[in-house]
N, C-alpha and C positions, 0 to 999 in steps of 0.2 A: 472499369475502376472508377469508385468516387470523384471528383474532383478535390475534397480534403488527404485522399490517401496520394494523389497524384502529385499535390503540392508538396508531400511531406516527404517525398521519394523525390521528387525532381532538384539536382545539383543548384539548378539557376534558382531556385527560391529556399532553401532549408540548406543553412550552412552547417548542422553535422553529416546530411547527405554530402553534400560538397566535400568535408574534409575524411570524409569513407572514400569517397570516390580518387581525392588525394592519394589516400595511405595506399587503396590497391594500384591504384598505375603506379608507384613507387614500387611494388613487391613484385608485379608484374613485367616493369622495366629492369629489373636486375635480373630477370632469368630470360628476360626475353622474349616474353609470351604476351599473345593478346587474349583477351577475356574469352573471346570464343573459343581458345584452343585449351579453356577448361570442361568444357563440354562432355562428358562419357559417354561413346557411344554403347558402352555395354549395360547404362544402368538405363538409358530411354532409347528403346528403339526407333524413334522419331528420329531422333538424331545423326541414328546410323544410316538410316534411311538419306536423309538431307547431305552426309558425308559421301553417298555413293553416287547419289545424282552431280555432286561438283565436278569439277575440271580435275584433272589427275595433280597439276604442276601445284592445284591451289590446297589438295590435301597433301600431296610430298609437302610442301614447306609446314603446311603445320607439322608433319610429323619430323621433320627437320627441326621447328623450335618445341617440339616435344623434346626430342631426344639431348637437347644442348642443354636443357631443362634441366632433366633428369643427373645429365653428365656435370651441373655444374653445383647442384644442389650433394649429391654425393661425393664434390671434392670441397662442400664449405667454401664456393667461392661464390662471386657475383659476375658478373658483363662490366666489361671494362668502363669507365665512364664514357669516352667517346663511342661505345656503341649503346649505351644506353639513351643518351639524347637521340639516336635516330629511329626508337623504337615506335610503334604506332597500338599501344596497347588496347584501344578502343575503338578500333577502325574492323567495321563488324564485315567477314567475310562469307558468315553461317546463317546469317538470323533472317535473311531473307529466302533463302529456301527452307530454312526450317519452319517458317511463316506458312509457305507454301506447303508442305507435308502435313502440318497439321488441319489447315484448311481442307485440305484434301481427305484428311481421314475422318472429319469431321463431316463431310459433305456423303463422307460412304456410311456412316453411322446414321446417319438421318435419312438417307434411302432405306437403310434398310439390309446391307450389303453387311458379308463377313470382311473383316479386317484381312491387311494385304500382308502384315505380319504378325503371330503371337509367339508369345516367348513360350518354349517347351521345356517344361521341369521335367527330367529323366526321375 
């Protein structure tokens, strides 16, 4: 990435970055979620990939603040304020094995190798 498009994204120097990055850990601290547990694995299979290789206890809990997500949004409520201050909305648990699967599919793509998954259209 440029160094102009780097500064323009990066929170610590571009204050509409910063007040984006604001507005989501607020929407994201009211249901509970951290950024990585917006992640789909059905629309990148990267992803799903990165999900299978983790620790079991560390995909339960996403799928724990999936499902409190889901349950709180369908009752029009939020997370109490004292659990919203203890939320860690940007504390990434995904992106470094996801780092990893893609470097890895990138590395079978340049040998020369078939891909380790493709999506199959019925």
């Amino acid at each position: 990435m440029s160094s102009l498009l780097q500064s323009f994204v990066d929170p610590k120097k571009n204050w509409l970055a910063r007040q984006h990055m604001k507005s989501l850990s607020k929407r994201l601290r009211n249901y509970g979620l951290r950024y990585d547990d917006l992640y789909d694995p059905y629309y990148d299979l990267d992803v799903k990939e990165a999900l299978n290789r983790l620790p079991r206890e560390i995909v339960d809990a996403r799928h724990q603040r999936l499902k409190r997500a889901i349950d709180l949004s369908m009752k029009h409520e939020y997370l109490s304020n004292d659990l919203q201050v203890v939320q860690t909305p940007f504390r990434n648990y995904l992106q470094d094995m996801l780092t990893l699967v893609k470097r890895e599919k990138a590395e079978r793509e340049a040998l020369g190798g078939l891909p380790l998954y493709q999506r199959a259209i019925p």
